[in-house]
PAPAMAR-224706 format. One record per atom (N, C-alpha, C, O): x, y, z; residue in one letter. Coordinates in Angstrom, 3 decimals. Layout:
% PAPAMAR-224706
X, Y, Z, A
...
***
This chain:
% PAPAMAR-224706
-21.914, 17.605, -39.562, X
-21.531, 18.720, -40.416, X
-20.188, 19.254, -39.912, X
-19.971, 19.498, -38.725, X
-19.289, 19.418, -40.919, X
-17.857, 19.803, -40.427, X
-17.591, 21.138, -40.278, X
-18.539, 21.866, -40.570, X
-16.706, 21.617, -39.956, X
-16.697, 23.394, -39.336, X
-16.632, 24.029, -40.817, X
-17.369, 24.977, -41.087, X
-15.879, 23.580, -41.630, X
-15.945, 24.334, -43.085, X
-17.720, 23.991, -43.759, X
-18.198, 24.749, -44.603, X
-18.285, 23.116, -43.376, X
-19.398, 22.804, -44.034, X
-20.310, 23.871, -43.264, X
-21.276, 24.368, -43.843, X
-19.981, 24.217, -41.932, X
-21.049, 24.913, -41.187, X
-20.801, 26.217, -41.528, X
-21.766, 26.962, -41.355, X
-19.588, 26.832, -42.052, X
-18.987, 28.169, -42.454, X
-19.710, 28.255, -43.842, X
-20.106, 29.299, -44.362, X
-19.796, 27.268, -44.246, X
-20.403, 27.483, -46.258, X
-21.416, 27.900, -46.247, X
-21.739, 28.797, -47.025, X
-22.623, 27.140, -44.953, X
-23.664, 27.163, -45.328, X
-23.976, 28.998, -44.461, X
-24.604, 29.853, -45.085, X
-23.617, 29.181, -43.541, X
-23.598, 29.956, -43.177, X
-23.370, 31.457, -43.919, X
-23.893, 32.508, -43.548, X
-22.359, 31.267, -45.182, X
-22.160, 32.521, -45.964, X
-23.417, 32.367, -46.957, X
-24.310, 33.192, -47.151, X
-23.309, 31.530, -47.337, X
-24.808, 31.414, -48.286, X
-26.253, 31.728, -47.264, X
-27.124, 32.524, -47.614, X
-26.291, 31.119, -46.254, X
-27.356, 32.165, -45.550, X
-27.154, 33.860, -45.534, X
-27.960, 34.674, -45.984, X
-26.551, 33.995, -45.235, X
-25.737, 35.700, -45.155, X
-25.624, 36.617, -46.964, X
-25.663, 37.809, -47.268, X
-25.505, 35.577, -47.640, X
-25.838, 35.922, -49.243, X
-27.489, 35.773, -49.515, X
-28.284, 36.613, -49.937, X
-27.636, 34.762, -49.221, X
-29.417, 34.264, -49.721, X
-30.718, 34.475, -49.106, X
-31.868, 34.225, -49.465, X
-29.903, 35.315, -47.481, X
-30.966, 35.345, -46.858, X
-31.696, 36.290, -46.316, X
-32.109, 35.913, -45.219, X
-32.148, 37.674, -46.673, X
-32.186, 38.961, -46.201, X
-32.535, 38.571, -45.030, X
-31.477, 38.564, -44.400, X
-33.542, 38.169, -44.196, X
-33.634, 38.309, -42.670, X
-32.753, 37.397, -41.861, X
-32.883, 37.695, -40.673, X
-31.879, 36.369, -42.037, X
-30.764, 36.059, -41.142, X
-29.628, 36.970, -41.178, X
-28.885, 37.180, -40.220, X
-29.512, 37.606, -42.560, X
-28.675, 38.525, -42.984, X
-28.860, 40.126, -42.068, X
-28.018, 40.930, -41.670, X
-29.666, 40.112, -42.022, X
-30.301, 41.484, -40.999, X
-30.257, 41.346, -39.599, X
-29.919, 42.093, -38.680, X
-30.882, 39.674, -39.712, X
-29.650, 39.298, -37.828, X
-28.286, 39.576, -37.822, X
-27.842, 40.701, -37.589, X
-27.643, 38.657, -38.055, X
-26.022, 38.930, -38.423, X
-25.655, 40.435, -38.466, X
-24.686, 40.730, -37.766, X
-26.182, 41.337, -39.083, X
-25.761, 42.572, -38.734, X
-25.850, 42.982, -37.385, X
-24.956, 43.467, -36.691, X
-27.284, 42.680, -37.021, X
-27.817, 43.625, -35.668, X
-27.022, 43.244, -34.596, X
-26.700, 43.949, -33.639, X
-26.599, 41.604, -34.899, X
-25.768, 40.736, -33.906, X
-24.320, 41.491, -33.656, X
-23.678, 41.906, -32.691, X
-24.184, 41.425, -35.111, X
-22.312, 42.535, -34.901, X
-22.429, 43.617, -34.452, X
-21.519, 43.968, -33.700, X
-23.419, 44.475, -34.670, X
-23.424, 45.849, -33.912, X
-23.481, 45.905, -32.609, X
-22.873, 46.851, -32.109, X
-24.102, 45.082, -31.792, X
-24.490, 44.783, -30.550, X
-23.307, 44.322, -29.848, X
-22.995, 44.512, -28.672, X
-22.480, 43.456, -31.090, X
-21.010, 42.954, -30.497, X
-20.212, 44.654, -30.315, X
-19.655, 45.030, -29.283, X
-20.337, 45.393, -31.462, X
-19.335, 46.513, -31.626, X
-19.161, 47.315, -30.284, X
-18.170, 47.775, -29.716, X
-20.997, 47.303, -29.892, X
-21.208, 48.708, -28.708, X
-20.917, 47.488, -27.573, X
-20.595, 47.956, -26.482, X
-20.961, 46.247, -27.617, X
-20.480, 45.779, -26.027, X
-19.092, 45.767, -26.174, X
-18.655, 45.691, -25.026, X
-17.804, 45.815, -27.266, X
-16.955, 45.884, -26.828, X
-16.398, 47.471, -26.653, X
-15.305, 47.797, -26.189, X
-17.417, 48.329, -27.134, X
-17.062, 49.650, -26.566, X
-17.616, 50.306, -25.176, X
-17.458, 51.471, -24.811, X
-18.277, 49.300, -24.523, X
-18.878, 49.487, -23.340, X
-18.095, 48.721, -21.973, X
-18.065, 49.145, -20.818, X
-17.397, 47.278, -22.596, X
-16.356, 47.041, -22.051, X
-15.212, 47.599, -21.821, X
-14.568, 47.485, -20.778, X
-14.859, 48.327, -22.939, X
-13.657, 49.648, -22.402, X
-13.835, 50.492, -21.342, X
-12.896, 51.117, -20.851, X
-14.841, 50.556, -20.990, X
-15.440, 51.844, -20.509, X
-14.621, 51.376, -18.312, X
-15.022, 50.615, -17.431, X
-13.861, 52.003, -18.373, X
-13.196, 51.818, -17.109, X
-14.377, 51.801, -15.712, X
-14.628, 50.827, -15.002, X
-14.884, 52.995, -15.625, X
-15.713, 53.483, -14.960, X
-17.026, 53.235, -15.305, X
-17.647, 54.296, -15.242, X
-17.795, 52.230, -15.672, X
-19.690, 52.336, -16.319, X
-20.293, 53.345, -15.595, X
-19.852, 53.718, -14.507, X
-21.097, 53.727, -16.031, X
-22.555, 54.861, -15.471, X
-23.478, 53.447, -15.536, X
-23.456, 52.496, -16.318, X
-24.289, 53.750, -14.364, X
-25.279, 52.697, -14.548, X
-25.839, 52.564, -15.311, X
-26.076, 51.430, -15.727, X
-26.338, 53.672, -15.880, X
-26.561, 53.608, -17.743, X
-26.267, 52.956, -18.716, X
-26.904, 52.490, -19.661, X
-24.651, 52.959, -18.236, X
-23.983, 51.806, -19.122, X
-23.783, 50.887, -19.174, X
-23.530, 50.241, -20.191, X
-23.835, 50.492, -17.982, X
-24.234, 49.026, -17.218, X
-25.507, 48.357, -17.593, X
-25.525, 47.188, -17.978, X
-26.835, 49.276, -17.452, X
-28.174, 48.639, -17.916, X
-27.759, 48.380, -19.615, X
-27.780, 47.247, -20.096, X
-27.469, 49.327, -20.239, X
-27.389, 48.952, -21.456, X
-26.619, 47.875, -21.802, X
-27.190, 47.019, -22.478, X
-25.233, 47.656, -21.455, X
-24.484, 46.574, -21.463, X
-25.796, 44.869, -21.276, X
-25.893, 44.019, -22.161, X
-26.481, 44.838, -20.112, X
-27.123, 44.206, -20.166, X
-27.897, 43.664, -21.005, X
-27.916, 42.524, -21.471, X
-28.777, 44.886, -21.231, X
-29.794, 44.900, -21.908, X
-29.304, 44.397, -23.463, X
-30.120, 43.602, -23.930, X
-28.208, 44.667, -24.327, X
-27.470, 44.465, -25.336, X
-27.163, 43.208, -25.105, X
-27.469, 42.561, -26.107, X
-26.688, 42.503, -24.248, X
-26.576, 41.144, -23.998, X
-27.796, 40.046, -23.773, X
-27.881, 38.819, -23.729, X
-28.426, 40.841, -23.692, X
-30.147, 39.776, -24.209, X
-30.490, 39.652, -25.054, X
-31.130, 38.724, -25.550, X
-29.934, 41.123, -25.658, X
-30.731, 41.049, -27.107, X
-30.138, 40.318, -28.080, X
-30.721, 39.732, -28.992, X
-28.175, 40.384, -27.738, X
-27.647, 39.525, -28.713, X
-27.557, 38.058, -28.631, X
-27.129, 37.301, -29.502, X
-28.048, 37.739, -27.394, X
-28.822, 36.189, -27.179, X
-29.609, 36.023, -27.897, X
-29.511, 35.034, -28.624, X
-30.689, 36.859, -28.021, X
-32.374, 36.471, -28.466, X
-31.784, 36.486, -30.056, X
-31.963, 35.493, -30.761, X
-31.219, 37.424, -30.465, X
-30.664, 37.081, -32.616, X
-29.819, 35.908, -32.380, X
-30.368, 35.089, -33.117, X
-29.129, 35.479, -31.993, X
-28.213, 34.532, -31.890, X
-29.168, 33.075, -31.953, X
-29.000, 32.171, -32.770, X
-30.352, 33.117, -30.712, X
-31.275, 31.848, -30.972, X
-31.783, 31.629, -32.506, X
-31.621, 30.717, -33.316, X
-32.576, 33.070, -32.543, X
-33.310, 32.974, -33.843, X
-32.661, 32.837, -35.276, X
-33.288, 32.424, -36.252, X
-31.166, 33.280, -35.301, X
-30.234, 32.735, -36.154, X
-30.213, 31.007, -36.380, X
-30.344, 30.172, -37.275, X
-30.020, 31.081, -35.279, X
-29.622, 29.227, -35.014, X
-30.897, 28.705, -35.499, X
-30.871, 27.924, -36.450, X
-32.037, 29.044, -34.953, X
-32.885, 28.404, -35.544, X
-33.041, 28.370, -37.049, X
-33.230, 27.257, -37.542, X
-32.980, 29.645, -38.028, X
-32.582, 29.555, -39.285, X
-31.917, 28.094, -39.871, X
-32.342, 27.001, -40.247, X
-30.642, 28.758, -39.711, X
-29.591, 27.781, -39.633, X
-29.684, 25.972, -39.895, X
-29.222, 25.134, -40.669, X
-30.854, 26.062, -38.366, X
-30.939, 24.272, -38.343, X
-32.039, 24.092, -39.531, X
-32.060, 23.233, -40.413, X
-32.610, 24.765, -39.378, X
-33.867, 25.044, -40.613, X
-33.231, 24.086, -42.119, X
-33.467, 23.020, -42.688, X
-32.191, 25.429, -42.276, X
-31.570, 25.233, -43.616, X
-30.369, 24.036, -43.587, X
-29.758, 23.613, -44.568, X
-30.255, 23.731, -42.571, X
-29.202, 22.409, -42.480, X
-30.030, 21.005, -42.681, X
-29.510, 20.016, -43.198, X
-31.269, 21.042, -42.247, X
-31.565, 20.263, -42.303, X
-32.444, 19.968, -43.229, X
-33.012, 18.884, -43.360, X
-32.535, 20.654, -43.701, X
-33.590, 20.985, -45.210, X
-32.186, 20.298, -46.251, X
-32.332, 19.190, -46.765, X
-31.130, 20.947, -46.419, X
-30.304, 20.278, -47.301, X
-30.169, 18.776, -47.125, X
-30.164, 18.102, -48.155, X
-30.075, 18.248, -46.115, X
-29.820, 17.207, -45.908, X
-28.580, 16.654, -44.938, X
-28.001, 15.571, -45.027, X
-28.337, 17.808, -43.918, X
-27.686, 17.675, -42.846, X
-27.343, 16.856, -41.726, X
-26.563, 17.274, -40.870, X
***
């Protein structure tokens, strides 16, 4: 599958798919607050656990995306 073929199918998941579509959000938000937690000169350990903790979580949508994904790739005929 070529990078434009993996981008197609990918917007049509994101159009067709309310719960990969609801990943993809939670995924970007998680991106938004780690790159506003990366600014953060000084962390509070607070911000540090959270930083973490946000970085598991956007692992764990990221798997379950992918798994989608191969789902529907290979269902088309991928």
């Amino acid at each position: 599958m070529s990078q434009s073929d993996t981008e197609t199918l990918r917007q049509q998941l994101l159009a067709s798919d309310e719960h990969f579509a609801a990943l993809a959000a939670e995924h970007a938000g998680y991106e938004e607050r780690l790159a506003e937690l990366r600014a953060v000169t000084y962390p509070t350990v607070d911000e540090e656990v959270e930083e973490k903790t946000l970085k598991k979580k956007k692992l764990a949508l990221k798997d379950e995306m992918e798994v989608i994904f191969r789902r529907h790739r290979e269902g088309s005929g991928g």
